[in-house]
C-alpha positions as a printed Julia matrix, in Angstrom:
101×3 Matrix{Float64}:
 41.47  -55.59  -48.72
 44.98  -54.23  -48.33
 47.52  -57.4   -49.41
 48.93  -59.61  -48.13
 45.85  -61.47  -45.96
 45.23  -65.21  -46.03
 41.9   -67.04  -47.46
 40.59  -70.09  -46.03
 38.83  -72.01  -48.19
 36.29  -74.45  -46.93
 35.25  -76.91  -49.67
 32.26  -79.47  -48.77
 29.36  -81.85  -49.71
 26.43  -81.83  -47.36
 24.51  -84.84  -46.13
 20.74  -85.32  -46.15
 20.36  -84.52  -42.55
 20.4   -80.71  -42.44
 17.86  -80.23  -39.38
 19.79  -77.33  -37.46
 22.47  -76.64  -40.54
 21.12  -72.69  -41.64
 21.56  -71.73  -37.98
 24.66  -72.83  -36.9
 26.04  -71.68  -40.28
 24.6   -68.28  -39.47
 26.12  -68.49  -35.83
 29.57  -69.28  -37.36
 29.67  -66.17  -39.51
 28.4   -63.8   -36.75
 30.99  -65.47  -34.44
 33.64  -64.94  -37.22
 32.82  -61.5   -37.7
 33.79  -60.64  -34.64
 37.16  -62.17  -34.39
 40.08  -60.31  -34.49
 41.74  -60.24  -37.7
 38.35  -61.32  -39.57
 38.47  -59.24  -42.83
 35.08  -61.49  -44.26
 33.76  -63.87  -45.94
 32.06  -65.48  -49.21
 29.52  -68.39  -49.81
 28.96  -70.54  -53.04
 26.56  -73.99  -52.68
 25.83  -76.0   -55.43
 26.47  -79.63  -55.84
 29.62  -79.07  -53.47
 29.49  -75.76  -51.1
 32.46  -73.34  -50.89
 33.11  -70.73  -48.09
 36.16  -68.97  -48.1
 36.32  -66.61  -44.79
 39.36  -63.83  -44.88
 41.78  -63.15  -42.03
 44.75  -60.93  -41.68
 47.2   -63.47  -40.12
 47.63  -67.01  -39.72
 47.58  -66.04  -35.92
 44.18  -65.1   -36.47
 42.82  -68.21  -38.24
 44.65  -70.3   -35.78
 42.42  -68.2   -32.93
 39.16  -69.06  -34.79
 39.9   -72.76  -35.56
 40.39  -72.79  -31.61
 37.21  -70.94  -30.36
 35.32  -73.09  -28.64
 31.64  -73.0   -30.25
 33.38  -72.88  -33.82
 35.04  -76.61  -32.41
 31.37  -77.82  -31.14
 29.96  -76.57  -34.86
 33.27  -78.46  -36.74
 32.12  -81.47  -34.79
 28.54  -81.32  -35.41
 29.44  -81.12  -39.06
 31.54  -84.29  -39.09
 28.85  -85.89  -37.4
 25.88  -84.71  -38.89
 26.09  -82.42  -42.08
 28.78  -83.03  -44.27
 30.08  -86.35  -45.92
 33.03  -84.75  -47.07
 34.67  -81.57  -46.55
 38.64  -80.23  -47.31
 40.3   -76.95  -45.87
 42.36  -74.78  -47.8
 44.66  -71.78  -46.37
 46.34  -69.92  -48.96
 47.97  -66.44  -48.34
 46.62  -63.46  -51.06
 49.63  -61.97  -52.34
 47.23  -60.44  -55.03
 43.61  -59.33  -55.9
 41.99  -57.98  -58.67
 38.49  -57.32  -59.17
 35.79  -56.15  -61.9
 32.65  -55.1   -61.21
 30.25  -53.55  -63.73
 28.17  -50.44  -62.33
């Protein structure tokens, strides 16, 4: 990815009651995906799960926060699936990577 771009970083513990979670999490990355600006995204789940989605601007994140099925899944999850969750947005001024062939 061609720097600058912004990360946001969605940090979160899940709740017991996941009935419905894989889908709508597989919804919200299809959805992203096709959002302008949306350069991707990456998933981590452990004890706490980590998804940090990529976007050119702020403009763009603000766009995505705002769709309107990405507010009913944000919902859902306050509701239902997470018991504690914390957004980051950072802007990538840098990136380096290693990758062994």
């Amino acid at each position: 990815m061609k720097t600058p771009y912004y990360a946001v970083i969605f940090s979160n513990t899940q709740t017991t009651e996941l009935k419905g979670y894989a889908e709508i999490a597989k919804r919200m990355e299809e959805l992203a995906s096709q959002q302008p600006g949306f350069l991707g995204m990456e998933h981590a789940r452990s004890e706490i799960g980590i998804t940090i989605s990529y976007w050119e601007t702020l403009e763009a994140i603000s766009k995505w926060k705002s769709n309107l099925e990405h507010q009913e899944a944000q919902m859902l999850g306050k509701e239902k699936f997470y018991s504690w969750y914390k957004t980051r947005i950072c802007k990538v001024e840098r990136e380096y990577e290693f990758k062994k062939e």
